[in-house]
Each structure stands twice: as C-alpha cells, then as structure tokens.
C-alpha positions in Angstrom: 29.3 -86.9 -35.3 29.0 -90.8 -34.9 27.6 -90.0 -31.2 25.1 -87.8 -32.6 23.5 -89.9 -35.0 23.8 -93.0 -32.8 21.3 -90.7 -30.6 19.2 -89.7 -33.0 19.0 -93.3 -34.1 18.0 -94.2 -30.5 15.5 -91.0 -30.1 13.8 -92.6 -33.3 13.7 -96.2 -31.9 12.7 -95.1 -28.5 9.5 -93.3 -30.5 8.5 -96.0 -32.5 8.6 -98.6 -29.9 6.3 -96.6 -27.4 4.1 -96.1 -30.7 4.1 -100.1 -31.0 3.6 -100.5 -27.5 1.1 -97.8 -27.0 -1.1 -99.8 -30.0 -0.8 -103.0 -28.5 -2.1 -101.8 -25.1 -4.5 -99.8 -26.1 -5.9 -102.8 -28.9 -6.3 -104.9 -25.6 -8.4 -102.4 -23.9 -10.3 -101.8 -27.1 -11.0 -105.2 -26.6 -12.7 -105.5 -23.5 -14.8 -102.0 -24.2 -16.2 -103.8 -28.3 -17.3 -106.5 -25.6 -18.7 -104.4 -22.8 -16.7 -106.4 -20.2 -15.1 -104.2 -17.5 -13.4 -106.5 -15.5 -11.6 -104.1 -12.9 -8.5 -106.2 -12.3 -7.9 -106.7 -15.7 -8.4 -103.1 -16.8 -5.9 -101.8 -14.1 -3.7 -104.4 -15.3 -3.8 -103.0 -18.6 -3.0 -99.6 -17.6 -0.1 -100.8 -15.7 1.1 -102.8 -18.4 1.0 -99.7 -20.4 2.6 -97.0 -17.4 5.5 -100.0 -17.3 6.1 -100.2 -20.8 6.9 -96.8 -21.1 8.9 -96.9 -18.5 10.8 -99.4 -19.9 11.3 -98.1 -22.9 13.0 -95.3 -21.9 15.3 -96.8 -20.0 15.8 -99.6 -22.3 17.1 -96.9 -25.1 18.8 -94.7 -22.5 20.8 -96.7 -21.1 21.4 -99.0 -24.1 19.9 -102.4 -23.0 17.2 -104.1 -25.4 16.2 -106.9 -22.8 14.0 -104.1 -21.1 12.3 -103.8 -24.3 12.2 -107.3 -24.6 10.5 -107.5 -21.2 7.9 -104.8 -22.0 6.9 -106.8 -24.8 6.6 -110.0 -23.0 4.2 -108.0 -20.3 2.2 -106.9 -22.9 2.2 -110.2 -24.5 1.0 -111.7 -21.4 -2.2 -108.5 -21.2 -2.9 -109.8 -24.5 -3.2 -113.4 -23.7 -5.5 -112.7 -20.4 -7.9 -110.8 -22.7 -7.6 -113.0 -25.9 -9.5 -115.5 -22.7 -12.2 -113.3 -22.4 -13.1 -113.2 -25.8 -12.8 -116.7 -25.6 -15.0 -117.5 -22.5 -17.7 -114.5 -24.3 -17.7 -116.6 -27.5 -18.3 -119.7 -26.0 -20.8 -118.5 -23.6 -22.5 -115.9 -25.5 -22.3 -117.2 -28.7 -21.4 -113.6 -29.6 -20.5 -113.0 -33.8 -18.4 -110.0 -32.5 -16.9 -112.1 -29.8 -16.1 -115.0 -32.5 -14.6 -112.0 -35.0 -12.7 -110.8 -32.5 -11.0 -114.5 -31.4 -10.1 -114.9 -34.9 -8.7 -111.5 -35.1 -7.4 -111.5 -31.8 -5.8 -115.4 -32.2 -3.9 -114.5 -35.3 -2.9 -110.9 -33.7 -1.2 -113.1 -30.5 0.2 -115.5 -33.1 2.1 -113.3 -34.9 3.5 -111.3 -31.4 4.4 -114.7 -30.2 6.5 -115.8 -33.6 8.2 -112.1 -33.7 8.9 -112.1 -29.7 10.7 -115.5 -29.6 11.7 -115.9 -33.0 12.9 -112.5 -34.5 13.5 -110.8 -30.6 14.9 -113.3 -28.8 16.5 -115.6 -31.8 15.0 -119.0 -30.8 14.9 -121.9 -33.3 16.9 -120.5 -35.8 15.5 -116.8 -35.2 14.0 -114.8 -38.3 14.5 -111.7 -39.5 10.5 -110.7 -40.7 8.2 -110.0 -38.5 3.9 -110.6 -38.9 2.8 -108.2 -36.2 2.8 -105.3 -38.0 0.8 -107.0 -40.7 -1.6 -109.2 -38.4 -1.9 -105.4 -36.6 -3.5 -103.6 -39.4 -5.7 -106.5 -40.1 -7.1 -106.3 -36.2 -7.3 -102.7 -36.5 -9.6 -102.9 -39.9 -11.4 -105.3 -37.8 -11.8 -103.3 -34.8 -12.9 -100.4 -37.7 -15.3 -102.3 -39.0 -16.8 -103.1 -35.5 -17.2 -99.9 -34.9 -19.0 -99.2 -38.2 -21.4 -102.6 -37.6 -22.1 -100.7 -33.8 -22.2 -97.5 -35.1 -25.1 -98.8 -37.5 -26.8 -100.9 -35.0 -26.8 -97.7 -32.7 -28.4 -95.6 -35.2 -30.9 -98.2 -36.1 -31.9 -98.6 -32.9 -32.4 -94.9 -31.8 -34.2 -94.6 -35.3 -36.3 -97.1 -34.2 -36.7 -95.5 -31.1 -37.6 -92.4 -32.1 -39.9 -93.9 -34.6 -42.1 -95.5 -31.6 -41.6 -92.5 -29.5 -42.9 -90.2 -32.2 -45.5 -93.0 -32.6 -46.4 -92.5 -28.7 -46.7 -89.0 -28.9 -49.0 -89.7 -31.8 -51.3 -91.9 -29.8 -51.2 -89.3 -26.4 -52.3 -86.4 -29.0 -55.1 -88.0 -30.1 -55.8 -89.0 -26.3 -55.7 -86.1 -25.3 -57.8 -84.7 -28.0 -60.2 -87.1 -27.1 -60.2 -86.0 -23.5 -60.4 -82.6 -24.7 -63.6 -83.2 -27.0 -65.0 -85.0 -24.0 -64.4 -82.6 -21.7 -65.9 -79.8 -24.1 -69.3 -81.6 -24.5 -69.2 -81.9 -21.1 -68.8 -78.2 -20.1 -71.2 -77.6 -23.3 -73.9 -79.7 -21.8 -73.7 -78.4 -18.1 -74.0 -74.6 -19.8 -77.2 -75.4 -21.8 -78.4 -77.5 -18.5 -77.5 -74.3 -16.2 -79.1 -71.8 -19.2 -82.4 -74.4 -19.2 -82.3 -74.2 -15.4 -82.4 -70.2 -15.2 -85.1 -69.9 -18.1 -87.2 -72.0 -15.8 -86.7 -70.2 -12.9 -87.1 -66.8 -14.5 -90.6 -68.4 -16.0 -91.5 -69.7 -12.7 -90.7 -65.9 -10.9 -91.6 -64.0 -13.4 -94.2 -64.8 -15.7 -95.8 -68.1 -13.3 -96.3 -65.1 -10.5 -97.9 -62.7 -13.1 -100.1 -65.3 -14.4 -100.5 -66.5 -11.1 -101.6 -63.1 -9.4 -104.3 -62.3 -13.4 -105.9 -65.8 -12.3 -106.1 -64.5 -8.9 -107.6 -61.5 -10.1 -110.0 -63.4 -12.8 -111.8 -64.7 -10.0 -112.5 -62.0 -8.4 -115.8 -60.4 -8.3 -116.4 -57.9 -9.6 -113.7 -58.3 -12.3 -111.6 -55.0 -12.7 -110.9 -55.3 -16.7 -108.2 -52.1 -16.5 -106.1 -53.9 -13.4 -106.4 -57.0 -15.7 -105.3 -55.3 -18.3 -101.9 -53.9 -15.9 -101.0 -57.5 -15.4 -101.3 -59.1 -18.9 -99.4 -56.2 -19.6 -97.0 -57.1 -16.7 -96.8 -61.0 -18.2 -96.3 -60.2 -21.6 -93.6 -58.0 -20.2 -91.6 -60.4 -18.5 -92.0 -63.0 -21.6 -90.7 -60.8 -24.2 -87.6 -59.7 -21.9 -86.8 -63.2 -21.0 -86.8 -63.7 -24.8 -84.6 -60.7 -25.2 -81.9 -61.7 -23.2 -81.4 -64.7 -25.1 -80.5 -62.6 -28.1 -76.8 -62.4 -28.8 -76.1 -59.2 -28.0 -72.1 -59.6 -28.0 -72.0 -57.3 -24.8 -73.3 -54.5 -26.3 -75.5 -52.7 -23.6 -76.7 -49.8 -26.0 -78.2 -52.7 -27.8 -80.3 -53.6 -24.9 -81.2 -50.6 -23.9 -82.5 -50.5 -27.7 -84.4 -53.5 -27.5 -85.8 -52.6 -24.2 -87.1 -49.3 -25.6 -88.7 -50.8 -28.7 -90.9 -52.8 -26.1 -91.7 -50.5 -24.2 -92.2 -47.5 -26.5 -95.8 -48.3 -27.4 -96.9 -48.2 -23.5 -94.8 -45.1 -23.0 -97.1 -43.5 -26.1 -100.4 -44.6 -24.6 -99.7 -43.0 -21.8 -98.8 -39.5 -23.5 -95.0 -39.9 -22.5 -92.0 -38.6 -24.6 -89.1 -40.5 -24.4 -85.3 -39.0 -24.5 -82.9 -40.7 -25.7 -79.8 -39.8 -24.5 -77.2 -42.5 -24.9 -73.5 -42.3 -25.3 -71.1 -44.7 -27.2 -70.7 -48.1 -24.4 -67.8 -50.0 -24.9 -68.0 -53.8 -24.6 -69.2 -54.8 -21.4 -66.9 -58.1 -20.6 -69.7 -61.2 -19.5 -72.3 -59.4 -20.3 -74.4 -62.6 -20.3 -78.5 -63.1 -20.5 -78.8 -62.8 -16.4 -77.1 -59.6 -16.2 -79.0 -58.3 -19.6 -82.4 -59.7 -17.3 -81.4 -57.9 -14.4 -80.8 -54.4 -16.2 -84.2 -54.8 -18.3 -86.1 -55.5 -15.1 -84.4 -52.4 -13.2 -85.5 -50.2 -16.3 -88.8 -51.8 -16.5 -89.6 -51.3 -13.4 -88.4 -47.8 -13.5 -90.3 -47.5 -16.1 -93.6 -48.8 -14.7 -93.0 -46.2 -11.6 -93.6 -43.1 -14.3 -95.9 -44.5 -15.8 -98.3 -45.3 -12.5 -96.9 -42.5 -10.0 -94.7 -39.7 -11.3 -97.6 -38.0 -13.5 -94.4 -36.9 -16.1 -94.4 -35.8 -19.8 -91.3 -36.7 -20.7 -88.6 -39.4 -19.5 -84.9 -38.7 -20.2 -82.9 -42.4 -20.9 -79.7 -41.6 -20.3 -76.1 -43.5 -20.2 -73.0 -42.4 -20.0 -69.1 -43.9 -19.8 -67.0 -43.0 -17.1 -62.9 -44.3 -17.8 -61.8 -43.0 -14.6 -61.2 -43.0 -11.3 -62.4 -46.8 -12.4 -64.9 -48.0 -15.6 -68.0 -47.4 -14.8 -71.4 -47.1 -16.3 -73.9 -44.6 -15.2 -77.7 -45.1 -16.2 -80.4 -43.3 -15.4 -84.0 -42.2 -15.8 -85.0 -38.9 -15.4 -88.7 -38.1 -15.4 -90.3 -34.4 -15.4 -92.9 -35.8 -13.0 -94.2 -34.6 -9.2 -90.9 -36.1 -8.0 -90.6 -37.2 -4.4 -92.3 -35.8 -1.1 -90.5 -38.0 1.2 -86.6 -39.8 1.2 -86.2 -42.5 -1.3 -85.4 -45.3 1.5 -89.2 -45.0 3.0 -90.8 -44.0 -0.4 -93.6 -46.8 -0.7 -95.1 -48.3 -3.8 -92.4 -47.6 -5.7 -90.5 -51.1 -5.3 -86.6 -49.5 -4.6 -85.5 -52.9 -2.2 -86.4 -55.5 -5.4 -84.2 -53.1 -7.8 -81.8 -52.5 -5.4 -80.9 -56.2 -5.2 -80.8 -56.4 -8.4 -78.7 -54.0 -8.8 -76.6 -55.6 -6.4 -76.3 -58.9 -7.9 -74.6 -57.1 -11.1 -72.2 -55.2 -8.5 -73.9 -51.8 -9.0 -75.4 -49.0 -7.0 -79.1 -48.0 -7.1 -80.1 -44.4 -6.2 -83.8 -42.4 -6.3 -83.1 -38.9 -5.7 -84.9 -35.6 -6.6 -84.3 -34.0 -10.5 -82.4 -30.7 -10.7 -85.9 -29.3 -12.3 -88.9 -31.5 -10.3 -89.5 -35.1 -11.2 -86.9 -37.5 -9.9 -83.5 -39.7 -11.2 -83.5 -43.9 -10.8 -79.9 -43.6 -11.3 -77.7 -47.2 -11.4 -74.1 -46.7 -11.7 -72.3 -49.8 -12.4 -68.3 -50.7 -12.0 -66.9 -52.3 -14.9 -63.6 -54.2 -14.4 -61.4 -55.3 -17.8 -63.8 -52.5 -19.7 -61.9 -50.7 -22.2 
C-alpha cells in the first residue's frame, strides 16, 4: 500500500514538474517571438533545453534521484538567462517599450528562479522553504497576456487603417475610371456624329449635287425641255426628302420605311394613273437597321419605282414583303407591276438601271432579281438574309 502511494506521489510530481518546465521553456520562446527575433542557435537551443528536460524528468522520478531535476532546472535557467540578453541588447538598441516590459518582467521572472534554485533546491545560505517563481510566473504570464492584447490592438488598427486607404484607393480608381469611361464615350459620341455628318455629305454630294448638277445642265440647254426638267426636280426633291427620311428614328422597323417611302411617292404613283398594293406582312425588328441601310432600301424601291412609272406602262403595282424564319431569316421584297413586262433577260435589259440596284443590294448583303410576273408585267424582287432576327 505504502509502494503504491509512494508511486502515485511520484506520477504526480513527475507531472507537475514537466508542467513547470514545459512553462518555463515555452515563456523563453514566447520571448523571442513578442520581439520578432529568430535567432536560430538560440531557438534550437531552446527546444533542446525543453526535449532534455523531459528527459530528465522522467528519469529523475523513475529512478528516484532529484539532482536530475535539479539539472533540468539549471539548463533552463541558463535558456532563460541567454534570452533575458536579448531583451536586453533590444531595449537598449531599440529603445523598444515592449522590450523594456519585457526586461522588467523577464528580470524579476530570473530573480525569483535564481532564489528558489539555489536557495529552496539546492539549500544554500541557510535554504528556504517558499518559493517566488510561481508568483513572479503568473505576473510574466499577465504580462505576456497583455502584450498580446496591446499587438492584437495594434494589428487590428493597422489592417483597419489599411483597409480604410485601400477602400479609399478603390474610391479614387472608380472615379478614374469613370472618368476614362465619360471620356471615352464623348469620344466614340463625337466620331459617330463626325461619321453620320460625313455620310450626309456624301449622300448630298451623289445624290442630290448630281441631280442638281445634270437640271443646270439641262437649264442651259436650248431648247429647254420643261417636262424632262420637270423628271429631274422631281428626281432631286426625291433624293432630299429620302435622305431626310433615313434620319428618322425608325427603331428598325422596316414596315415603317416602307410606309414612309410610300407616302412620298404616292402622289407621283397617282399622277401617273397607278394603283398601289399594299401587301405587307408583320417585320420583325431588323438588328442595325441604321440610316445607310434605310438609304439603300429607299433608293432600290425608288428606283423600282421610277422603272414603272417610265417603262412598264402598268395599272397597278403590287408592294409586297414577306418574313421567311427558316432555312435562315430572311426578308423578301418585291414589286410586282401588271405592265408589258420584259422582252429580253434581265442581265442585258437596258434603261432600266439593274447594276446600280444590284450593288446596292449588295452592300446590305441581299440578292436583286428582275424576272417575268406569273400574269405579264414583271417582279424587282430583293430578298435579304437577316442574322440575330427574331
């Protein structure tokens, strides 16, 4: 029974001490990290220190002999020692408050290891039986709690701080940017009213500048043919009011153009005793259905329409459009007159001015065709591929 608790007695001693150790080691390498100093050969001189003291523990309450104990104290002593000259060399270099703290603690913490080790462990002068290092231990380890707290603080100042001028910098690039963005839309804003300015000149130039060009010719002629001067004012006024047309917003609606174009054109088609059709389906939006494609279909029609007028002798024209969804989009125009229709192919049919509309029909990506009616007369039929229509 008296083994039994002697064992137990020793278990409990052997615990405790590696506890006591443990904190001792482990306050000296707390040490160094509050400082940031990583001094390699001091570090592993720590961990050795600790590995040892272990070892010595156990073998000091194993086998029953305390001067092992002692010695592990007396290493870890010394550990303490090297780093309480650190903090010493930091202070006084540095001129660190944590450093200066730490001396104080650190200074009072060795004092008080040094008066239990020779005094109460190893009974010198007299020997005691009260030991300080437990006490001078829990006032380093408030220290070392409030250090954390102070770095803790300073930590979370600083990335407060940080984030403060980051979200700040962020701030200051957003409203760059903006800038750059505001710049960059005038910019695009002026080159498309400098590219719209430069097509209205060149569609005045080509289109009405010819036709007034070609009447002034005509003016000074002799003798002056008042109905052929009459063809071309008709011709100028013509080309003005379509090149005013397309500027309209139409919002890429093509039965609206078609509309317009009609209205023009309906008093012409009257004087010259022809019924007009209208045969018109439901368009969808035509995507980019901007004023030079809405100038290009007007003067395909117009022109169309001029050719009834002047050649195919017709009653009535049919203005038809229709939407095709498959095999791919496409929109299918066409006029179809009840005139004398066509004596000879549509390729070498002269007078009738099929190259100009076919390239303009190919600039919008379409197919122009003249081809014979089903009844007489003859179909200027366009049909036009429309990607991304729905």
């Amino acid at each position: 029974m008296a083994a039994t608790h002697a064992a137990a007695l020793a278990l409990v001693g052997a615990v405790l001490a590696l506890a006591y150790g443990l904190q001792l080691g482990l306050m000296a390498r707390f040490v160094l990290l509050a400082l940031e100093r990583n001094i390699p050969w001091l570090v592993r001189s720590i961990h050795l220190v600790i590995a040892g003291m272990v070892v010595l523990v156990l073998l000091s309450f194993s086998m029953g002999l305390p001067q092992l104990w002692t010695l592990a104290l007396v290493l870890l002593e010394a550990v303490g020692l090297a780093c309480f000259g650190v903090v010493l060399q930091e202070a006084l270099q540095r001129q660190r408050r944590a450093a200066w703290w730490l001396l104080a603690a650190g200074g009072v913490t060795l004092l008080a290891g040094t008066h239990d080790l020779l005094r109460v462990r190893m009974g010198l002068w007299g020997g005691s039986t009260f030991a300080f290092t437990p006490h001078a231990m829990f006032v380093f380890v408030l220290f070392l709690a409030a250090l954390v707290v102070s770095r803790f603080s300073r930590t979370t100042e600083a990335y407060r701080a940080l984030n403060d001028q980051l979200t700040e910098r962020v701030a200051d690039k957003e409203q760059q940017l903006r800038a750059a963005f505001e710049a960059l839309r005038q910019e695009q804003q002026e080159r498309a009213v400098l590219g719209e300015r430069q097509r209205i000149m060149r569609e005045i130039h080509d289109g009405i500048g010819s036709q007034l060009v070609g009447l002034l010719s005509l003016v000074r002629q002799e003798p002056v043919q008042p109905l052929v001067l009459e063809e071309q004012v008709r011709q100028a006024l013509d080309e003005m009011r379509m090149a005013v047309d397309s500027l309209q917003p139409m919002q890429s609606d093509l039965t609206a153009v078609l509309a317009t174009l009609r209205y023009r054109l309906q008093p012409r088609l009257k004087a010259a005793g022809i019924e007009v059709q209208w045969d018109v389906d439901t368009l969808p939006p035509i995507p980019g259905l901007e004023p030079p494609q809405i100038l290009q279909v007007q003067r395909i029609l117009l022109e169309g329409f001029t050719n009834v007028i002047k050649h195919a002798k017709a009653s009535r024209v049919v203005v038809q459009a229709r939407w095709q969804a498959s095999p791919q989009p496409t929109i299918w125009l066409a006029l179809i007159d009840n005139g004398v229709g066509l004596h000879m192919p549509a390729s070498t049919h002269p007078g009738l001015g099929l190259p100009s509309m076919q390239a303009r029909a190919q600039a919008l990506g379409a197919t122009l065709t003249l081809t014979p009616g089903d009844e007489g007369g003859a179909v200027l039929g366009m049909r036009w591929p429309i990607p991304g229509a729905a």
